[in-house]
N, C-alpha and C positions, 0 to 999 in steps of 0.2 A: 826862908823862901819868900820871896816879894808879891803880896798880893797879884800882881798880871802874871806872874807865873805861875801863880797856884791855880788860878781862874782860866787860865790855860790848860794845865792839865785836868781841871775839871771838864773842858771843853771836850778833851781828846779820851781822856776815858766814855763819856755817854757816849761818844762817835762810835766806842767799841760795843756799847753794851745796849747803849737808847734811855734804860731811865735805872737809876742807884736809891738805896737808901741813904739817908743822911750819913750812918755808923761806916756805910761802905766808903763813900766818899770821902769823910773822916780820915779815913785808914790810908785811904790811895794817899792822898799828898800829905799824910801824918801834920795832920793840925786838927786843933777841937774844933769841937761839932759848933759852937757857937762862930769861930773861925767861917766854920765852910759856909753856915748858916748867912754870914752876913755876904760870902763872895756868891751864893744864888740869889740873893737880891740883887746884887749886881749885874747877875748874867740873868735874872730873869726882865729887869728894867733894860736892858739892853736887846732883849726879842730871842736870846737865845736858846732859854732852857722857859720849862713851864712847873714850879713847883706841884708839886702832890704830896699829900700826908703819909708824912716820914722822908720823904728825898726830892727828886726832880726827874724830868725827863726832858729829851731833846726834841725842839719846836720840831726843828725839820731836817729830818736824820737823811744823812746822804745816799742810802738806799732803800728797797723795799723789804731788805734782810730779814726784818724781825715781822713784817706785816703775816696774820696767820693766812688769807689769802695766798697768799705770795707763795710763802713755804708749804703749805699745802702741795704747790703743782713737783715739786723736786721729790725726786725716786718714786712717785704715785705707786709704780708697780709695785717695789718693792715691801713700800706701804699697807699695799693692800695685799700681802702675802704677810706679810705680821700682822696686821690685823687679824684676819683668818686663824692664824696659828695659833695668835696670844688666845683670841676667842675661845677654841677648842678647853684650855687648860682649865675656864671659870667655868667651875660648878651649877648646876642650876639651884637658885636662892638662894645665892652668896649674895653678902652685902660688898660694895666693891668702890676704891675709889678711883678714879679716872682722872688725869691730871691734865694740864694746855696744851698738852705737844700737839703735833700736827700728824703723828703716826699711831699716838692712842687714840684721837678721832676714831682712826682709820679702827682699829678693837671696838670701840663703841658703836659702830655700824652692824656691827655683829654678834654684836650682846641681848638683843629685843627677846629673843626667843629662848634665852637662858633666865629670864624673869629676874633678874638681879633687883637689889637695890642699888642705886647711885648715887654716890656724893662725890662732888665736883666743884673743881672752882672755873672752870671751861664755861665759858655763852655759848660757842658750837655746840657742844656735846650736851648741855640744858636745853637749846632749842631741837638739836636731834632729837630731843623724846620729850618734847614738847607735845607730842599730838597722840603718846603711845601710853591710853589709860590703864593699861597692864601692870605700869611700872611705877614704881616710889621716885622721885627725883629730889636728892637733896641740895640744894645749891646754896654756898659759904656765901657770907658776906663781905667786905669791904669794897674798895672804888674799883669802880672798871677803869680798865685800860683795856682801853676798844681799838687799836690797831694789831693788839696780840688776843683782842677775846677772854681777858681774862677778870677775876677777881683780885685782886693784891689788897695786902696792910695789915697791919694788926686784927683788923676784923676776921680775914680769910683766913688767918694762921691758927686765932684763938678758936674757931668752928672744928680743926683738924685736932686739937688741943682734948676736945670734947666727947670725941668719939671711938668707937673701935668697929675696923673694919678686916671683915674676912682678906682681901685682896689688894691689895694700889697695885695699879697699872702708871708706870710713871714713862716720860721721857727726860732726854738730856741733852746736854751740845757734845758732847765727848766720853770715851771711856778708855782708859788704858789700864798700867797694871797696877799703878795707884789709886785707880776707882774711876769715881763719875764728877764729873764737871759740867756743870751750864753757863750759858753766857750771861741771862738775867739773874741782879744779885737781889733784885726785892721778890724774884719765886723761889731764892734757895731754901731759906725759912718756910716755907709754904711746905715744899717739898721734903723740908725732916719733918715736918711736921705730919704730915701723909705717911712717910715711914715708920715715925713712932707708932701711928693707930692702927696698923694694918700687921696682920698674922703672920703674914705672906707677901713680898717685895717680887712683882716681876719691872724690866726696865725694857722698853722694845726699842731698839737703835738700827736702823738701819747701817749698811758696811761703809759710810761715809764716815761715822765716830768713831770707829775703831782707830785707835791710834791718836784720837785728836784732841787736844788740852783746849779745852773752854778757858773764860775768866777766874770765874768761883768754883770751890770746888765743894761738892754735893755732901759722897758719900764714899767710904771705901767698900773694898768689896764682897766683905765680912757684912755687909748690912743688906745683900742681895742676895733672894732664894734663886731666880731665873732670867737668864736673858734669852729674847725671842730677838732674832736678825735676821738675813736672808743670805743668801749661798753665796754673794760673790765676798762677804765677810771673810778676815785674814784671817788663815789655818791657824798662824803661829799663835796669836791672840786667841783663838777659839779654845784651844787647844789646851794656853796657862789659865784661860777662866774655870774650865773642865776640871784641872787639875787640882783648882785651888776651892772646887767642890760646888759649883755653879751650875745649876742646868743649865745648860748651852742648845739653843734649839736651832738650827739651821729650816727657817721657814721654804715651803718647797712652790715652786709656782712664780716664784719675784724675775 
């Protein structure tokens, strides 16, 4: 493959995803890491991409898609009828980890009065309980990425590496009957890594991923104790989750 083609499709991947690890990008146009390493110097001298430690992300992504603002205002209701529901499930004084999505926020709205502990790699959900002296807040380290609010890199992964928690509350971009998929590839590591530590895997997806294939793919469905969705969720999917021994919880109120 001719360096402007590979540099190309390095283009048209971040356009899908917004920011890769180096390993990821690697992999997409199969050429070494030294390879790709020299074509983001190229596309980062050219305005396109902005490196970060371990891969790169796109200057100026052609939607607000991945902005957590943004994604926030999509299914709200629904949102906040899984929130409510996941909430119900956590114990009081579980230790619990809460991940970036934009529908576990919506769970952590509702968590104060269940005295949890929290560990996070979310700026939302750290500043939600920013003001709430009741509560333990543990918040992972590495670089922000501030248009998803989040923590990413080696740093954030190794924190999850370290701990054990009663609970993760995760989200995803997709799940079908081969599991869970996201579309960002530097939170998937983030995110086994949240599964290793945690006793107990719930995933809260609103009835938009049902059916729907992300980029990377997470986790099968053998690594999840429950999923909390809302009612307009497909029967038929509900139904092989159920059967292949998932709590399946149809939140009421979305």
């Amino acid at each position: 493959m001719q360096p402007e083609e590979r540099q190309h499709r390095i283009e048209d991947y971040l356009q899908k995803v917004e920011f890769a690890s180096l390993d990821e990008l690697s992999e997409h146009v199969d050429a070494s890491t030294s390879t790709v390493r020299r074509d983001l110097d190229i596309l980062e001298a050219k305005g396109t991409l902005q490196r970060t430690h371990g891969g790169a992300r796109l200057v100026n992504p052609r939607s607000d898609e991945f902005t957590f603002s943004a994604r926030d205002t999509h299914q709200l209701a629904e949102k906040e009828a899984i929130g409510r529901a996941c909430a119900d499930l956590i114990r009081p004084n579980q230790s619990v980890i809460i991940d970036a999505g934009t529908t576990v926020y919506h769970v952590a709205r509702y968590l104060e009065g269940k005295m949890p502990q929290i560990i996070t790699n979310s700026l939302p959900v750290a500043n939600l309980f920013a003001s709430a002296n009741r509560l333990e807040v543990v918040v992972t380290g590495g670089v922000i990425y501030p248009r998803l609010g989040v923590l990413v890199g080696p740093s954030a992964v190794e924190a999850f590496l370290k701990i054990h928690a009663d609970v993760a509350i995760m989200s995803a971009g997709g799940i079908t009957e081969d599991g869970v998929t996201n579309s960002h590839g530097l939170l998937i590591d983030i995110q086994r890594a949240m599964i290793e530590a945690a006793q107990t895997v719930i995933f809260c997806l609103d009835h938009t991923k049902f059916g729907r294939k992300s980029v990377s793919h997470l986790c099968g469905l053998d690594r999840i104790d429950t999923i909390v969705t809302d009612s307009a969720a497909p029967s038929g999917l509900v139904k092989l989750l159920r059967e292949r021994g998932l709590q399946t919880i149809l939140a009421q109120g979305s």
